[in-house]
C-alpha positions in Angstrom: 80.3 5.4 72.8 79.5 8.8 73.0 76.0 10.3 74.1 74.1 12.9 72.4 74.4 14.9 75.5 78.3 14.6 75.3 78.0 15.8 71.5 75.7 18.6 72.3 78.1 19.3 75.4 81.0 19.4 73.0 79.5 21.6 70.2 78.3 24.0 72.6 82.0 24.3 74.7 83.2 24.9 70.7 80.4 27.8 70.2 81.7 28.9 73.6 85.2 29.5 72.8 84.5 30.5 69.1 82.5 33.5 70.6 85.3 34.2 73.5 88.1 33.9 70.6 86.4 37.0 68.4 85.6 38.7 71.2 89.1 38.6 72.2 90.1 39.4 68.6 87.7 42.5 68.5 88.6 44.0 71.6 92.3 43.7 70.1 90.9 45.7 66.9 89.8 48.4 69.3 92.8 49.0 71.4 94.6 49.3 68.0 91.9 51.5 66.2 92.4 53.6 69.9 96.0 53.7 69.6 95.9 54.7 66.2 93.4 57.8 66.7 95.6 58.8 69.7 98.6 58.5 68.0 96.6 60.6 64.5 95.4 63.4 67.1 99.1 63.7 68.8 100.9 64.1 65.3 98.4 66.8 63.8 98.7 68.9 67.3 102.3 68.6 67.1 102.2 69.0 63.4 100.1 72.1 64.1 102.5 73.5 66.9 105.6 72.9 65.1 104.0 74.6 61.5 103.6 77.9 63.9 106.9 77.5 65.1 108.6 77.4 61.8 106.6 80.2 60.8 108.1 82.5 63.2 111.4 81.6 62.7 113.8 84.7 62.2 116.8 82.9 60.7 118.4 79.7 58.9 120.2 78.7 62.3 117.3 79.1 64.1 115.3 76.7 61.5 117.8 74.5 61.5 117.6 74.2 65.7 114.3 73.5 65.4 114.2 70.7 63.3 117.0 69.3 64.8 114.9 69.2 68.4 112.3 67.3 66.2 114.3 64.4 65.0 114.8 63.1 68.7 111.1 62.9 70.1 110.1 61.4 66.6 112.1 58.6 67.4 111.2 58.4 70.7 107.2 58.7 69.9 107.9 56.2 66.9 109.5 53.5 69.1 107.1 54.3 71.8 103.4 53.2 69.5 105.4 50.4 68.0 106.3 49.2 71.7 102.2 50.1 72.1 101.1 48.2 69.0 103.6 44.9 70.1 101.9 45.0 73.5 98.4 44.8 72.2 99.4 42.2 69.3 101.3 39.9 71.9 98.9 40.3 74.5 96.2 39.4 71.8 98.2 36.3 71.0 98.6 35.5 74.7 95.1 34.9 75.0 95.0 33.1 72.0 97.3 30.5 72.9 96.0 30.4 76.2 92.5 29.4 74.8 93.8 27.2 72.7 96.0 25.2 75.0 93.1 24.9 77.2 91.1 23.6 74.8 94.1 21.0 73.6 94.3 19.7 77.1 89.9 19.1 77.2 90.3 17.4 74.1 93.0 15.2 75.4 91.5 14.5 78.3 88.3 13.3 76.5 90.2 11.5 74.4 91.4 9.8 76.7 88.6 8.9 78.6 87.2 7.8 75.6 90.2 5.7 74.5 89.5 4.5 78.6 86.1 3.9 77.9 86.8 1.9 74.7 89.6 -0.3 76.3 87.0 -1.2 79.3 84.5 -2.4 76.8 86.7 -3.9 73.8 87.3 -7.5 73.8 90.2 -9.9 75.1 93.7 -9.5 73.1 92.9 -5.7 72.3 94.8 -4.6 74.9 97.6 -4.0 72.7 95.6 -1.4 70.3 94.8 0.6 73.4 97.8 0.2 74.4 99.3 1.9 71.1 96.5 4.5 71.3 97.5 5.7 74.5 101.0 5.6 73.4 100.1 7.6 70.2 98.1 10.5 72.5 100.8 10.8 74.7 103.5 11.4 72.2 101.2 13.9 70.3 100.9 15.5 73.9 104.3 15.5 73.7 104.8 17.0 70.2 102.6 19.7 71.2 104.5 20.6 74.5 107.6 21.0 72.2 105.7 23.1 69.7 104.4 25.6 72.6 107.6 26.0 74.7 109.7 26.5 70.8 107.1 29.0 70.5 107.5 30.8 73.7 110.8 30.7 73.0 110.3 32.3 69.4 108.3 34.7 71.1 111.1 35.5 73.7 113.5 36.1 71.5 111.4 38.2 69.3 110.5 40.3 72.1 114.1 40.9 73.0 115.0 41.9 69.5 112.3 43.9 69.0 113.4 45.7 72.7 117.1 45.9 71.3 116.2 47.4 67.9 113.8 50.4 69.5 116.1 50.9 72.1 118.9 51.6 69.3 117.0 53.3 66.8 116.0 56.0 69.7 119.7 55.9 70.9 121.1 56.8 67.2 119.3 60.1 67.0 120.1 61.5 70.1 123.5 62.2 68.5 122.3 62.7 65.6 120.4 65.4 66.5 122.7 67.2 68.5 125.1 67.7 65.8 122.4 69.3 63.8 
């Protein structure tokens, strides 16, 4: 049976990692609302420097060499905030799922000691109800194993695609922009 202190115990530990979870969730806010301002004061400079540049432009070839040497460090800059704004998502995520496994395996473990409690205390010929309990924990323990590793996995892949993808899009303009 559980004790008042137990329930109190509980609620609290839940307060506790509702309050670490936002606070993990804001400071992800402000490393994107920072990226974002960077990445806002970068562009205007360089919007700034390349509007003089244009300006004092003598000829069409010349115009055309300067936005051609554009095109490449665009791509490069573009690939390099999104590769920014994945860190901070997946790192966000991390700590996330971190929390919440944590929290998954006190709940089991309470659970179970419960479930141990209960067995100790319950009559003769119940054994076999605690014995299906424990059976029905452990295969949810299992299910969510399976569910965590398939999302690592997800997360893997994801990564890698996401690396292959940035990797080609800044590759395709360095010709590109060389012919121009």
């Amino acid at each position: 049976m559980l004790t008042v202190d137990q329930v109190m115990a509980s609620h609290k530990a839940g307060v506790e990692t509702l309050m670490g979870l936002t606070s993990k969730a804001f400071e992800g806010m402000e490393k994107i609302v920072e990226l974002n301002l960077t990445a806002s004061k970068a562009a205007l400079a360089e919007t700034g420097e390349h509007a003089k540049a244009v300006l004092s432009v003598k000829d069409a070839q010349q115009l055309m060499a300067l936005q051609s040497g554009l095109f490449q460090p665009l791509a490069e800059k573009t690939a390099a905030y999104s590769r920014h704004l994945y860190d901070i998502a997946s790192s966000s995520s991390a700590e996330f799922a971190k929390t919440v496994e944590g929290q998954a395996a006190a709940v089991q473990k309470n659970f179970m000691g419960l479930v141990d409690n209960a067995a100790k205390n319950a009559p003769a010929g119940s054994e076999t109800a605690v014995a299906v309990m424990k059976s029905a924990v452990a295969a949810a323990s299992n299910a969510l194993e399976s569910v965590q590793k398939a999302v690592k996995q997800a997360t893997d892949v994801a990564e890698a695609n996401f690396n292959a993808v940035a990797a080609t899009a800044v590759n395709a303009d360095k010709p590109a922009s060389k012919k121009r």
